[in-house]
N, C-alpha and C positions, 0 to 999 in steps of 0.2 A: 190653871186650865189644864186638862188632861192633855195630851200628846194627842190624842184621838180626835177631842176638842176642836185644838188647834190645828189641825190638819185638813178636818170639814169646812172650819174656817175662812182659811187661804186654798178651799176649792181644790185639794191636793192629795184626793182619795176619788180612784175610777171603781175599783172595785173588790171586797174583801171577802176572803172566803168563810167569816165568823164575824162579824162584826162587832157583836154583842158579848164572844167567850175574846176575842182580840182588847176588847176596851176594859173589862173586867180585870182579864192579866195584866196589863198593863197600871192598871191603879192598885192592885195588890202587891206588884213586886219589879224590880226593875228587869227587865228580859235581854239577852242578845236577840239582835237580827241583822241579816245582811243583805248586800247588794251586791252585784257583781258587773265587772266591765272587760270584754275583749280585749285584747292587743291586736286588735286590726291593724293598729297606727302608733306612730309616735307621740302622739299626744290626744289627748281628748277635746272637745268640743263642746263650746255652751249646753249643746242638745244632753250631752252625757251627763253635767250637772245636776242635771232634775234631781234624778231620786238620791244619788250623794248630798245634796244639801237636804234631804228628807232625813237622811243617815245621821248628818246632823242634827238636825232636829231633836231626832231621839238622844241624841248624843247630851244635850242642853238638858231633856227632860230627865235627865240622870240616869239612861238605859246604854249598852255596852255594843256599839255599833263592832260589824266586821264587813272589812271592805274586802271581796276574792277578785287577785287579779287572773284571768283565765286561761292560764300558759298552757293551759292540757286543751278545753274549747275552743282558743284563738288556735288553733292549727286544723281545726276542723270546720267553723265556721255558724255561725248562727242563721237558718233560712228563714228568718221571721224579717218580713219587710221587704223581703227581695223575690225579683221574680224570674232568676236564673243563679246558676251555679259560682260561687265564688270559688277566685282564683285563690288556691293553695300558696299560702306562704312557705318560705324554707324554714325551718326548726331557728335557723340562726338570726332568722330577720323576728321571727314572735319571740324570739329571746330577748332580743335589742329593744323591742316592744314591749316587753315588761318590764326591764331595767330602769326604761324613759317614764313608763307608766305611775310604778310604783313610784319613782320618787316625787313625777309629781302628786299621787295622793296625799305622800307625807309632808310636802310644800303645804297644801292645802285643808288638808284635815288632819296632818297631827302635830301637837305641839311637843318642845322637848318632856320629857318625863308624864306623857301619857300614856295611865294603862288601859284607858277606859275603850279606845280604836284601837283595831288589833286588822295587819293585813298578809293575808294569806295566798297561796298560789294554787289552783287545785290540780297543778302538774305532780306536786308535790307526794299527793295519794294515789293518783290515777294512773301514772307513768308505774306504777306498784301491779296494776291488776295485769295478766295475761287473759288470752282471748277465750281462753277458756272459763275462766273462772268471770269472763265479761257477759257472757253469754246465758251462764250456769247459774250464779249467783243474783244477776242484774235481770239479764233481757228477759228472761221466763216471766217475771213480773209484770212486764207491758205485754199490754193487748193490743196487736194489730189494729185493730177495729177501733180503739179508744186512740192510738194517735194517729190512724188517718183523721179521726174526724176532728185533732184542732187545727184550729181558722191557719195557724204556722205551715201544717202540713198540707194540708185541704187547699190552700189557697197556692199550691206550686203542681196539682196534681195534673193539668190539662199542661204547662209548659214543661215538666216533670224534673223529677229532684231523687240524686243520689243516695245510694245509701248511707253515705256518710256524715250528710246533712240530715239525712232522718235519722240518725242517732244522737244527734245531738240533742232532745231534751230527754234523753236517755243520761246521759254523760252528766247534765248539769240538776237531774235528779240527783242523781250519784253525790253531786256536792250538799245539793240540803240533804242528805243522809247522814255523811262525812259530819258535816257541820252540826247536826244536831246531836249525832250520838257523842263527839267530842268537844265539843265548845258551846255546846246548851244553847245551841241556837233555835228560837223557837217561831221566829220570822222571818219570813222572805220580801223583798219589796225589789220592783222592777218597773219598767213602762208598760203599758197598756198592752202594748204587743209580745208582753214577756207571762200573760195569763197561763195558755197552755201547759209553759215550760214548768209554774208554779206550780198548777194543779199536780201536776204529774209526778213533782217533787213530792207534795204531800201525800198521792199514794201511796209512793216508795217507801214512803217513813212508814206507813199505817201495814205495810204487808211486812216490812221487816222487821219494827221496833214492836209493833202490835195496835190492835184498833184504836187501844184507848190514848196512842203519844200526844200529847198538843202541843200542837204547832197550826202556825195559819199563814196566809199568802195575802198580801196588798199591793195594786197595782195605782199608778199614778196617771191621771187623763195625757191622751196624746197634746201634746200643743201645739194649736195653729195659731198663726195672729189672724187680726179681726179683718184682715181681707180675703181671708180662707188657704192661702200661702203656709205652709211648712215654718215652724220656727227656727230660728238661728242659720237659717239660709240668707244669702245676699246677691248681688250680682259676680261680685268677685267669688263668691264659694265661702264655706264653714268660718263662723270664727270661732278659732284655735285657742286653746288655754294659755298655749307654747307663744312665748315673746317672739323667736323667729317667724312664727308662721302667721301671726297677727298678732300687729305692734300692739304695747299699751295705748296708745294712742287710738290708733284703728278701733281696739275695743271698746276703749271708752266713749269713740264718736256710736258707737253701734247701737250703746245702750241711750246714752243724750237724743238719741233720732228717734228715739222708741215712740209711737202715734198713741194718740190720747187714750185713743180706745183699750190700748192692750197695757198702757200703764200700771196700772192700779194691779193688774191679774198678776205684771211681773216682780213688781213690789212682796207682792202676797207671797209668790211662788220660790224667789230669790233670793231677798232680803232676808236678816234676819230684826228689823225695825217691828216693836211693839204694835199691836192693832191698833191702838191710839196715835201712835204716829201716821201709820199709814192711813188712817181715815181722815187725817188731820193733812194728808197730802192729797188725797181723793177729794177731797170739799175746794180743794185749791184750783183741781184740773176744770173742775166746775165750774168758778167763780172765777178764778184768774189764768187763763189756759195759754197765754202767751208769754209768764212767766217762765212757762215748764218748772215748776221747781220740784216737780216729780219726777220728771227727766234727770234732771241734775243730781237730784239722791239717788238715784237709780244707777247711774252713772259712777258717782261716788262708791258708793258700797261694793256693784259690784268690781269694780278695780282694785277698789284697795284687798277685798276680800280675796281674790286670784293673783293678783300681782304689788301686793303692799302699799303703803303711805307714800314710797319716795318717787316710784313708779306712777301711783296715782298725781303726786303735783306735779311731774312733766308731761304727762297727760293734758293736766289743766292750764299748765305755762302752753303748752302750744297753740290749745286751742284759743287762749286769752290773746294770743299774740295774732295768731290769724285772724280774729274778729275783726284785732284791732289796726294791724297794719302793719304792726313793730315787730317785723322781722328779724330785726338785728339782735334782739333780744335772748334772738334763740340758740344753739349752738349746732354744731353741723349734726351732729346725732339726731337731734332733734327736728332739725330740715328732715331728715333725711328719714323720719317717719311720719312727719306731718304732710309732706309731699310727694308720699309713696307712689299714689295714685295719678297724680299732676302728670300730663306731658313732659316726658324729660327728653332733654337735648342733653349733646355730646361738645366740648369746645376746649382749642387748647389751650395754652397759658399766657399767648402770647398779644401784645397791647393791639386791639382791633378800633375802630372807630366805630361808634355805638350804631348806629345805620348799616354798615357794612355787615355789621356781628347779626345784627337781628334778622337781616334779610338772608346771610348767610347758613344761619341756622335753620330759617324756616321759619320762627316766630310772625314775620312779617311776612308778605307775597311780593313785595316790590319795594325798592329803594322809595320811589316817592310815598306811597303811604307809610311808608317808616319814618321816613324827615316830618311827614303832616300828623303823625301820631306821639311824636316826640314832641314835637313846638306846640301842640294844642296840651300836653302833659297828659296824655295818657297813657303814658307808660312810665311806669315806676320801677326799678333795681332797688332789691333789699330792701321795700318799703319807700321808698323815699323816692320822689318825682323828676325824672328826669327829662329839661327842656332843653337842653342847648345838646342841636344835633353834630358838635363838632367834640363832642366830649369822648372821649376812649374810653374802654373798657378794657381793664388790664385783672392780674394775677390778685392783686390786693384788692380788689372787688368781694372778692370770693370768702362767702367765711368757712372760720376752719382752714380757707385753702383750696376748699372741695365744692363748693354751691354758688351758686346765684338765681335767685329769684326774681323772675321776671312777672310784672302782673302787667296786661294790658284789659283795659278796660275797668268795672270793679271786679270780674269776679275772675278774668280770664289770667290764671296761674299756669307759669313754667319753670319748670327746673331744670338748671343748666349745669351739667358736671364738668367739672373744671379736668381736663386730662392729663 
């Protein structure tokens, strides 16, 4: 199947500026193309994925992906999606920002002794030009007129937008230039909201290399899920690629939770599982939709794919263990992502009597419903039932040393830090 093929396929093509000369080149000869991501942050987010696992893609179909991380644009800022002025990083926080960045690219997309991904800075060339020869060389080539009117600039003009965000698809012109005249890069791919930046990219190429250069621009649909909600949003906020910022655990519940409807589309979009596989998971959601066993691959792949094999089965140990009850099973790292979220209490090391402790803490409201939530055994430690209200709660309770897990009722979890 052509790359192009496969990409109409799994629904992961919004819009190309050649369709027909892009699928041609493509089945003739293998091409570089690239994507590019900010240093806004420390680490990226599911949302940032999309078109890198596109990158892959082509990567598989035997074409020479390059990934730019934006140490010269992340200090100016991208106004596409925003409907006021971002705050200025200092040069040393988008430095820290690329450092964190790049490596997780090469966690992710590159293996040892691969030459086929190649990642670039475009602070690299740009940090090169003075303002004069920005102005002389570059700007004369845009038309006022042609970047008021994209949707990027257009859509900030009533709350209004500096001039430094309006040179920004100026600057990232500049890199598909950079990139085509030295690294034969002859594609660009981004999100839906990265259109104009493209366009503009390919006229740069056409007034400086000449009419006839080819190259083309593909953009990938925005993603919402099927209740009309922004993707990879949650109540708690982004999930993070970055193991501190969102556990393997956290992520892996994120994907397992994924609603019937938008299954199939994240398989498509995410995975890199055969069409036959995944139609052979779609017929399932149909026919057996309480299994989730679309979830659970979905789950699977992506973990293991961001965050490894060993990562992915404590993922799985956790949540196998919360189904089931057998807390003990697990070790306090492990508590200690599975119950990120849980109500946590604070308690110190010292032997309390299990009434006193809970009512103390707050778990319970009153000594009597604590002694009558005890002796009916609704309340379990560590998994396991405890009835006799005369029983202490001591330091060797704790696993690790560090936790105690408190459930009352079935579903009502606390976490208690040992101090």
């Amino acid at each position: 199947m052509n790359i192009i093929d496969e990409l109409e396929w799994r629904d992961a093509i919004n819009q190309q500026t050649d369709a027909e000369g892009l699928r041609k080149l493509t089945e003739e000869k293998a091409i570089s193309l690239y994507c590019g991501v900010d240093p806004t942050g420390d680490s990226m987010h599911i949302g940032h994925l999309i078109p890198f696992i596109m990158l892959k893609r082509f990567q598989l179909a035997g074409h020479r992906p390059v990934i730019l991380i934006g140490g010269a644009t992340g200090t100016i800022g991208d106004p596409s999606g925003r409907q006021s002025e971002r705050s200025l990083q200092t040069l040393e926080q988008v430095q820290a920002n690329v450092d964190a960045l790049t490596e997780q690219m090469k966690k992710l997309f590159v293996t040892e002794g691969d030459a086929q991904i190649r990642l670039v800075n475009n602070y690299d060339w740009t940090h090169k030009i003075n303002i004069i020869e920005f102005l002389r060389d570059y700007g004369k080539n845009f038309s006022i007129n042609q970047m008021l009117a994209k949707d990027v600039v257009s859509s900030r003009l009533e709350t209004g937008i500096s001039f430094t965000e309006f040179s920004y698809q100026i600057l990232q012109s500049l890199d598909y230039l950079h990139l085509f005249q030295n690294e034969d890069v002859q594609l660009q791919i981004g999100g839906s909201d990265q259109w104009g930046n493209i366009t503009s990219g390919l006229d740069l190429i056409r007034r400086k290399a000449g009419s006839e250069s080819v190259a083309f621009g593909l953009t990938i649909p925005l993603m919402l899920k099927a209740d009309g909600t922004k993707f990879g949003k949650t109540a708690g906020g982004a999930i993070w690629l970055d193991p501190n910022k969102t556990t393997p655990f956290e992520f892996y519940q994120f994907w397992a939770n994924t609603d019937d409807r938008d299954v199939v589309k994240y398989l498509k979009y995410f995975t890199f599982l055969s069409k036959e596989q995944i139609e052979e998971l779609a017929e399932k959601v149909q026919t057996e939709p309480h299994k989730r066993e679309a979830q659970k691959m979905l789950a699977e792949e992506m973990t293991r794919f961001v965050h490894g094999e060993e990562l992915l089965e404590q993922a799985k140990r956790i949540t196998a263990a919360l189904f089931s009850g057998d807390i003990r099973s697990l070790t306090a790292d492990e508590i200690e992502q599975g119950f990120k979220e849980m109500p946590t209490f604070e308690a110190t090391q010292e032997s309390k009597n299990i009434v006193d402790w809970l009512v103390d803490l707050g778990i319970e409201p009153s000594k009597r419903q604590a002694r009558e939530d005890v002796t009916k055994g609704a309340i379990s430690m560590n998994g396991e039932k405890v009835t006799d209200v005369a029983r202490d709660v001591t330091a060797e309770d704790a696993i690790g040393g560090r936790f105690i897990i408190i459930r009352k009722g079935k579903k009502n979890y606390s976490l208690v830090k040992l101090t």
